[in-house]
N, C-alpha and C positions, 0 to 999 in steps of 0.2 A: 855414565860415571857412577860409580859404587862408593859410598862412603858409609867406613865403620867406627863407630863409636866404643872405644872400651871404657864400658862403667865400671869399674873395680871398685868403688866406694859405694856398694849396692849393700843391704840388709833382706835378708830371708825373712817372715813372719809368716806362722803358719796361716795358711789360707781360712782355718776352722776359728781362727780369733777373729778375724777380719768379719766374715760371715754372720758370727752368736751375735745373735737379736738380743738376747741380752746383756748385753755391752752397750757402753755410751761410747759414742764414738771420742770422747773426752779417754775411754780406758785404752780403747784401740790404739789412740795416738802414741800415750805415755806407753804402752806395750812396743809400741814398736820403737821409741828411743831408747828401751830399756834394750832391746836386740841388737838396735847398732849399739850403742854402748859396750857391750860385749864383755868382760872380766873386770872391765876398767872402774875403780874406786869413785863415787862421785858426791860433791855436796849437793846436798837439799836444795841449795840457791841455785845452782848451777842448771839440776835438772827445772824448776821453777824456769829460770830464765830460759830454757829450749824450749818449753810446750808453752811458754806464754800466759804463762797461769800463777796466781798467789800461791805461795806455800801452805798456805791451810788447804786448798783446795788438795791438792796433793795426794793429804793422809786419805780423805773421802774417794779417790780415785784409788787410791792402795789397797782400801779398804774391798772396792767393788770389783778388784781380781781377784782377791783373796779369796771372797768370798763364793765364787764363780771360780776355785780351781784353779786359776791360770798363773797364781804367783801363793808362794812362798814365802813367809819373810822372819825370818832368825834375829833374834838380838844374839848381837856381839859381840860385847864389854859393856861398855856404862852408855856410850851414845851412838853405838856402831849399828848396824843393820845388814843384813845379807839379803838382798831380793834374788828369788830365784824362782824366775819364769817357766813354767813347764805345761808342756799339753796334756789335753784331757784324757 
């Protein structure tokens, strides 16, 4: 018997995030909700409530892609924000 499974609700991350030793595996994670995520608008609470994490913790995770290259982040009006994930 052959049984096939179609994951269609799969997320890409590139293999070189996954990898950098310096990453916490705390930025890994959030990097990779940020990928399925994908164009979609989201509150602060909302990403907090998928990684399991306080919202202060958050900005110090934001903080340590940014600084490592791997994100982007634009203000947008007065409270808006644009993260934009990008490799090295």
């Amino acid at each position: 018997m052959i049984t096939y499974h179609n994951r269609t609700h799969m997320t890409a991350v590139p293999t070189e995030l996954l990898q950098d030793t310096h990453l916490s595996v705390e930025a890994k994670g959030f990097a990779a909700i940020l990928y399925a995520l994908g164009d979609e608008g989201v509150e602060l609470s909302e990403l907090a409530c998928q990684l399991n994490m306080p919202e202060e913790r958050i900005s110090v995770v934001l903080t340590e892609l940014a600084d490592t290259d791997y994100l982007q982040i634009r203000k947008e009006g007065d409270d808006e924000f644009c993260l934009e994930l990008r490799g090295k």
